[in-house]
C-alpha positions as CSV (number, residue, x, y, z in Angstrom):
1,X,41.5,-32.9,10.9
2,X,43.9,-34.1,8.3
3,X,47.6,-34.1,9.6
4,X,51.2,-34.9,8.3
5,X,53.6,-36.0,11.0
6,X,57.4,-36.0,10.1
7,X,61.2,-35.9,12.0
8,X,62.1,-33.4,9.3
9,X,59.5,-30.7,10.1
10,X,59.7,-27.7,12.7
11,X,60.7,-29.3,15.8
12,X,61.6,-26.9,18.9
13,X,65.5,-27.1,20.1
14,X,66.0,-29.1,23.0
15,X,65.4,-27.1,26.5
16,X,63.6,-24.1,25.0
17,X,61.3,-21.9,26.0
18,X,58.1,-23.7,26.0
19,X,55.6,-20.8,26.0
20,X,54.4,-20.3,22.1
21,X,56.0,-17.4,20.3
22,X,51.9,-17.1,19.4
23,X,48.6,-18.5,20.8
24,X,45.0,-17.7,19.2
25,X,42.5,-19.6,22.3
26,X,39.1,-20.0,20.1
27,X,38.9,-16.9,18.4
28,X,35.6,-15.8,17.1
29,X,36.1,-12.4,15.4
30,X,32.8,-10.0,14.4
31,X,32.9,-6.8,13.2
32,X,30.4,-4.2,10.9
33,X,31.1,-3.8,7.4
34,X,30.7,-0.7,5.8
35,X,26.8,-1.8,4.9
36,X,25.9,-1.5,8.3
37,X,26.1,-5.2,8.0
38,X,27.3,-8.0,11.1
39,X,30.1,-9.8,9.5
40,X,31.5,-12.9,10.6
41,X,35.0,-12.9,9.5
42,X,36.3,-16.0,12.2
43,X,34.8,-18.3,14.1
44,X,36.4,-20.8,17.1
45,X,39.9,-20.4,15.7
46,X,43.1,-21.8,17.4
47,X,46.2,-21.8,16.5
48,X,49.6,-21.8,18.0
49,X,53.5,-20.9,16.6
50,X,56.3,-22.0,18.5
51,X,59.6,-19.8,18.9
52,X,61.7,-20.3,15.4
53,X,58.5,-21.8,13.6
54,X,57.6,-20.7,10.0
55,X,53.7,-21.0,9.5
56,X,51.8,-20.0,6.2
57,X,47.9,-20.1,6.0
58,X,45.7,-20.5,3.2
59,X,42.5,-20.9,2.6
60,X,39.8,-19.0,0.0
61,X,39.7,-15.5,-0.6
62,X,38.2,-13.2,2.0
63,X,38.1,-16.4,4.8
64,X,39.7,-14.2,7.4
65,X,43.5,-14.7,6.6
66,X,44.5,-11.2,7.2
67,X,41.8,-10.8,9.8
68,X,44.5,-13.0,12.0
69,X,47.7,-11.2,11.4
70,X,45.7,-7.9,12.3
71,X,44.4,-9.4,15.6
72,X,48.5,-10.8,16.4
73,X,49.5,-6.7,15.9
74,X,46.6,-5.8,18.2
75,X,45.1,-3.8,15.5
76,X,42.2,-5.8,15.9
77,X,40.2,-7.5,19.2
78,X,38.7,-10.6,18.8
79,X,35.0,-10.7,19.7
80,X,35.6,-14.1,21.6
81,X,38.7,-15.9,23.1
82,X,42.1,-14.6,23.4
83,X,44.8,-14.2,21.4
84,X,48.2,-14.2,23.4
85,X,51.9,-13.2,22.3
86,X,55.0,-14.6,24.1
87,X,52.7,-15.8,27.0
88,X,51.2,-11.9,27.2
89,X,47.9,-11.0,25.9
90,X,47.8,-8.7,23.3
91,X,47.3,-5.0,24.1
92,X,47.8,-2.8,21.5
93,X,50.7,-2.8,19.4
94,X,54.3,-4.7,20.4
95,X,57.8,-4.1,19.4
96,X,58.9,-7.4,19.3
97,X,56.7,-7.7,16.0
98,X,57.8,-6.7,12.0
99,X,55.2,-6.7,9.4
100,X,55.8,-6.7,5.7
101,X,52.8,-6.3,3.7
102,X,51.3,-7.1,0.4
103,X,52.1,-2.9,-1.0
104,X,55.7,-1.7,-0.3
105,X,55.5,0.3,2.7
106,X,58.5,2.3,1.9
107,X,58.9,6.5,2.4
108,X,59.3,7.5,-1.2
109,X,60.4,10.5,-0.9
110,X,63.4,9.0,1.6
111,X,66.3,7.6,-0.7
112,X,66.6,3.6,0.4
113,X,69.4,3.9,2.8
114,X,67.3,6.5,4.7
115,X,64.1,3.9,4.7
116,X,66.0,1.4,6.3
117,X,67.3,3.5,8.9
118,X,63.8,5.0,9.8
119,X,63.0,2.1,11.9
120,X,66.4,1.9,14.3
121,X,66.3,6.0,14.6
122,X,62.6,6.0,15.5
123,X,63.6,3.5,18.1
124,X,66.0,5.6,19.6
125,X,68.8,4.4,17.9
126,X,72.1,6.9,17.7
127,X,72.1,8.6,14.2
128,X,75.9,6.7,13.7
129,X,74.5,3.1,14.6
130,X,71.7,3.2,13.0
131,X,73.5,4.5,9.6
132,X,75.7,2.0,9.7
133,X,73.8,-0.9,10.7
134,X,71.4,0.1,7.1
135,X,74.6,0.0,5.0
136,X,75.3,-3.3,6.8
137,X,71.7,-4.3,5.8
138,X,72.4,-3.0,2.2
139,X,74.5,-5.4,1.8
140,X,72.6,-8.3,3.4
141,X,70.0,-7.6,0.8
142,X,72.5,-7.0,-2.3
143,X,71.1,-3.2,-2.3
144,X,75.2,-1.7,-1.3
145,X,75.0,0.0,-4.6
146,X,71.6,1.4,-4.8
147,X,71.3,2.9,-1.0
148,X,71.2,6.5,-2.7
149,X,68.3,5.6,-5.1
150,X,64.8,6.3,-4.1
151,X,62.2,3.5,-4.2
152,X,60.5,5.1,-7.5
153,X,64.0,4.1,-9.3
154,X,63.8,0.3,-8.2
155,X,62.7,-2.5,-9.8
156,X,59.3,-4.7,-7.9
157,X,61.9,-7.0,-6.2
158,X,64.6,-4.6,-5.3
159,X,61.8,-2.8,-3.5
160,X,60.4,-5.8,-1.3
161,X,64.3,-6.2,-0.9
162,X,64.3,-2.6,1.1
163,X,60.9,-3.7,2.6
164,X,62.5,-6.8,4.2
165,X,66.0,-4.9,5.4
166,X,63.4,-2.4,7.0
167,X,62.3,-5.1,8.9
168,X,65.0,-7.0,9.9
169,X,67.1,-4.7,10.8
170,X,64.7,-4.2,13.9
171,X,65.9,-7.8,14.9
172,X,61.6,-8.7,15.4
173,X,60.9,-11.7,17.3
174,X,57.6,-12.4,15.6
175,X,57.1,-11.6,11.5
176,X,53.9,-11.4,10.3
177,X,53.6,-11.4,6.9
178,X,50.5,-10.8,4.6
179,X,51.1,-12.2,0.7
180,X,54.4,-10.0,0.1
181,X,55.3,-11.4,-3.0
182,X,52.0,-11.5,-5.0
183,X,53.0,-9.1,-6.9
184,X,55.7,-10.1,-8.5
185,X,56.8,-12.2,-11.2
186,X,57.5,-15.9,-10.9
187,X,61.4,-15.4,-11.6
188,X,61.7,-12.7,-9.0
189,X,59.3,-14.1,-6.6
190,X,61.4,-17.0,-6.4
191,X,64.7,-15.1,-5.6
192,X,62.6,-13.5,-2.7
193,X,61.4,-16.7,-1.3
194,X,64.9,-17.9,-1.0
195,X,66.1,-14.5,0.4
196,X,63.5,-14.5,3.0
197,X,64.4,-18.2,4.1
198,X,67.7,-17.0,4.2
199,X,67.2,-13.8,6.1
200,X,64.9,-16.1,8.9
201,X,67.1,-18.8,9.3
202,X,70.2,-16.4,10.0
203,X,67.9,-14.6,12.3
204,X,66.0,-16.6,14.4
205,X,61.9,-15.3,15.2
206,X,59.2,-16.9,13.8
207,X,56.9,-16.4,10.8
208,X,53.3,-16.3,10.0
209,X,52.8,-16.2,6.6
210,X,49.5,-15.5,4.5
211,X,49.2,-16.5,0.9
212,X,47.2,-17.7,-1.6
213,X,49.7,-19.9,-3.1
214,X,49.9,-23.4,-1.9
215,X,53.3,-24.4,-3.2
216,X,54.6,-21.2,-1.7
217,X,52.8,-22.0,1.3
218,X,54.3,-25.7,1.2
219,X,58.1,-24.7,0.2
220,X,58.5,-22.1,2.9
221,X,56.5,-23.6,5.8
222,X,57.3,-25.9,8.6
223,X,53.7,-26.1,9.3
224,X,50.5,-25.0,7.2
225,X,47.0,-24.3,8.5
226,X,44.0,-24.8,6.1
227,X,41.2,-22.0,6.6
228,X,37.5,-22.5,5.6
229,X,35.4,-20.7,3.4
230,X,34.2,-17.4,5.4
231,X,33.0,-17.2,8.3
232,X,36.3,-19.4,8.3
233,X,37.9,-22.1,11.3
234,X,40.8,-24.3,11.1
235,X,40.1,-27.0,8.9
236,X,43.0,-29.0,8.8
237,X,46.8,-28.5,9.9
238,X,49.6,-30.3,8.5
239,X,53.4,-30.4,9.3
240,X,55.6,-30.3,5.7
241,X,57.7,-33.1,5.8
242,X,60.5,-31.7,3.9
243,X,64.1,-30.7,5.2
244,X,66.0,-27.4,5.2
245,X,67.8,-26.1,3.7
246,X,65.2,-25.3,1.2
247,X,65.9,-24.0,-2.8
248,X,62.9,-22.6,-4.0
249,X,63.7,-23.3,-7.7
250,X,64.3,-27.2,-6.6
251,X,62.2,-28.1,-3.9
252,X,58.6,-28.2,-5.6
253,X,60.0,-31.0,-7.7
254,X,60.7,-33.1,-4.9
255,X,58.5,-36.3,-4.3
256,X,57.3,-35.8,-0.9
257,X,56.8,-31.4,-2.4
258,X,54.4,-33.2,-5.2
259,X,52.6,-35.8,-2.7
260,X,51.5,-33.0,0.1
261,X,50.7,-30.9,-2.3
262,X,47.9,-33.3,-3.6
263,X,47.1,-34.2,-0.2
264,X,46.2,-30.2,0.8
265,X,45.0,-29.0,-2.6
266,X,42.3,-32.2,-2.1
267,X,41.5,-30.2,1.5
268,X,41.7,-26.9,0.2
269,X,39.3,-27.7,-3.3
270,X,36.8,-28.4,-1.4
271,X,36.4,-25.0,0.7
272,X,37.4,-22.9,-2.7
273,X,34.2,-24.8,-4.6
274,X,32.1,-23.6,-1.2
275,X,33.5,-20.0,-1.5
């Protein structure tokens, strides 16, 4: 297993908790594609994410990336081994965890100061509080002048702006998070990458992050986890030796950005060509 070790990467605060926000316990995960077919999507994968951490995963299309987030929300069992969340096994879906995914999961016919509120009102939130905590979040995300628009007037980015202030403002302890930004362009994407560090860092909770970029997976990780082709298992982890703050526009240029990228795409290459 090929591993980078540095005093600069994800280290948990003295005196913590030292249960893992998230633990995967040799997951194997089967299921029956629409064929009729036995699929092996995961086989004899661990992995674990300590309170705070920011984790991204790659690996080759269709390895099984999303297959872990889904199995973390409990929308999925594994076939073998456990998968455990805050100490707790996984039963069916928990609170404590936001999701933002690759399509915009937004109400569109709710005007974006109503989609943020959904999530504190559904919770049993007061109308009042939960009004003004989405103007609050409006501003957060630089939305304060667009909360009466509806999601069909907003740019790409301001949209996955409103998808990320629907989440936060439900203060999750875990976010999961399955290739949000794919769809945007490079300028815009960057802005979000920085606004999601932001957001995170401000917030506390940890991240696991699926993408197919590498340098996205580099510049916002404190720890990424190489997948093999399907049926994929951990290849490789390695801990990004870079220090936060991060710029997103700045960071990729860095040395040490250039030097583990190399080191990973040489790891990654090789499942990609199998795929």
């Amino acid at each position: 297993m090929n591993q980078l070790t540095s005093s600069t990467a994800f280290m948990r605060p003295a005196g913590a908790d030292a249960t893992p926000a998230i633990e995967m316990r040799n997951v194997t995960c089967r299921f029956v594609s629409p064929d009729g077919r036995l699929t092996l999507a995961l086989r004899d994968f661990s992995m674990s994410v300590a309170k705070g951490e920011f984790v991204a995963i790659v690996g080759p299309t269709g390895c099984g990336k999303s297959t872990t987030l889904n199995m973390i929300t409990g929308l999925l069992k594994p076939t073998v081994g456990e998968v455990r969340v805050m100490g707790d096994l996984v039963d069916g879906i928990d609170p404590r965890i936001g999701f933002v995914f690759q399509s915009d999961a937004v109400f569109p016919w709710r005007s974006v100061l109503h989609n943020i509120a959904a999530g504190p009102l559904f919770r049993g939130m007061e109308k009042d509080k939960a009004y003004a905590l989405a103007e609050e979040w409006l501003r957060r995300v630089g939305l304060d002048k667009f909360g009466s628009h509806y999601p069909h007037q907003l740019s790409g980015g301001m949209r996955k702006r409103v998808a990320l202030a629907q989440t936060f403002i439900n203060s999750p302890q875990i976010l999961l998070m399955d290739e949000p930004f794919s769809a945007l362009d490079m300028q815009t994407r960057t802005l979000m990458q920085d606004e999601l560090l932001q957001l995170w860092s401000s917030q506390g909770g940890c991240v696991v992050f699926v993408t197919h970029d590498l340098e996205e997976a580099i510049a916002l990780a404190d720890t990424v986890y190489v997948l093999t082709a399907r049926p994929a298992t951990l290849k490789s982890t390695y801990a990004i030796d870079l220090p936060r703050p991060r710029v997103m526009a700045e960071v990729r240029y860095e040395p040490a950005f250039i030097d583990i990228s190399r080191k990973i795409w040489a790891d990654l290459r090789e499942e990609v060509h199998i795929n």
